[in-house]
N, C-alpha and C positions, 0 to 999 in steps of 0.2 A: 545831610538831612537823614534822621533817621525814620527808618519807617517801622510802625508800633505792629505787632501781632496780635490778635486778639484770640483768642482759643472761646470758646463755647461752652460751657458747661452746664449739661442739664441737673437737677438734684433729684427730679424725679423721668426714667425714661416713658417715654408718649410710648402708649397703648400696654401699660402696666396694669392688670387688673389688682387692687387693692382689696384682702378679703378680710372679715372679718370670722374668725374661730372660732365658737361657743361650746365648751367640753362639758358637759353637763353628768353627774353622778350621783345615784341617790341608791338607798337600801330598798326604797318602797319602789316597785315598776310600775304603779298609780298614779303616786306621786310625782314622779318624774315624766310619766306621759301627759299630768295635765300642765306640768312648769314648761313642759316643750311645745306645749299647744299654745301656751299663753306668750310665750318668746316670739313664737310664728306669727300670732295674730296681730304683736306690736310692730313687728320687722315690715308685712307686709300692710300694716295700715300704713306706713311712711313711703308706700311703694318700692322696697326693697328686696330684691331680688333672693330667693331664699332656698337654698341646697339643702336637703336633709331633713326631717333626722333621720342621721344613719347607725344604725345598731351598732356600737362596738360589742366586742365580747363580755360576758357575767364573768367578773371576777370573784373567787369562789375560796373564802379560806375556812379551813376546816379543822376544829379542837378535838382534842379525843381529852377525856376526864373519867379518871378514877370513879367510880360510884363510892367505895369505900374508902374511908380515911385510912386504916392497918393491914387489914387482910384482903382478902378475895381479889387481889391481883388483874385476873381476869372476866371481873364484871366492869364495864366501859360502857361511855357513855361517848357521843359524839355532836358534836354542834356546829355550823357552817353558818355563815354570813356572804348575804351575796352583795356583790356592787353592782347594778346597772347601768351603762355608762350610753351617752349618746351624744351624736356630735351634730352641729348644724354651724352653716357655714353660711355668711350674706354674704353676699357679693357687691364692693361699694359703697358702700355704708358711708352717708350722708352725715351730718353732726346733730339732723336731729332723731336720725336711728338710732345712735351711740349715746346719746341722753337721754331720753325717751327706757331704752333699757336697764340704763344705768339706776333710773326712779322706780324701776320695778320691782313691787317687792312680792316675793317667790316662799314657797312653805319651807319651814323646819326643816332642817336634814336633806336638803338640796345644796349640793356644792357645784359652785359657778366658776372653771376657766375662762376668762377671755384673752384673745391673740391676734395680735393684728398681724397681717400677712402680706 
């Protein structure tokens, strides 16, 4: 008679918090603090637990340009672009957080990462 083993295997481990990431970047820091305001107010009308926003750093690129097309070498011009970047994190996120966002529509020139974690 043989006797069978059985092994266990979980796919997900119990007491794993599941979060979800939201990387949010815009040029306007207007714009971007009302798309994060509006993210917040969906997250927590579905009673979803809500970390952040947490300031990342102003990424900061910066051109220098000629004034002159031939001569004058050293009259210059400079011009920078900033990125403001902010992150918020749910925590558990249900399936109707995750659609509910998904139907969200956010202004121009707001760029949306999402990451499940």
């Amino acid at each position: 008679m043989a006797t069978e083993t059985k092994t266990k295997k979980d796919n997900a481990p119990t007491g794993e918090i599941q979060k979800l990431r939201i990387r949010v970047r815009a040029y306007e820091h207007k714009i971007l603090d009302a798309s994060v305001k509006q993210i917040i107010d969906t997250a927590s009308r579905f009673d979803a637990k809500v970390v952040g926003p947490i300031p990342l750093p102003t990424e900061i690129k910066k051109y220098t340009v000629n004034r002159s097309t031939f001569i004058y070498k050293d009259a210059r011009e400079q011009f920078e672009m900033r990125m403001h970047k902010r992150v918020i994190d749910i925590l558990n996120p249900s399936g109707k957080v995750i659609e509910a966002l998904t139907n969200l529509s956010l202004p121009s020139g707001v760029n949306i990462d999402v990451k499940m974690m």
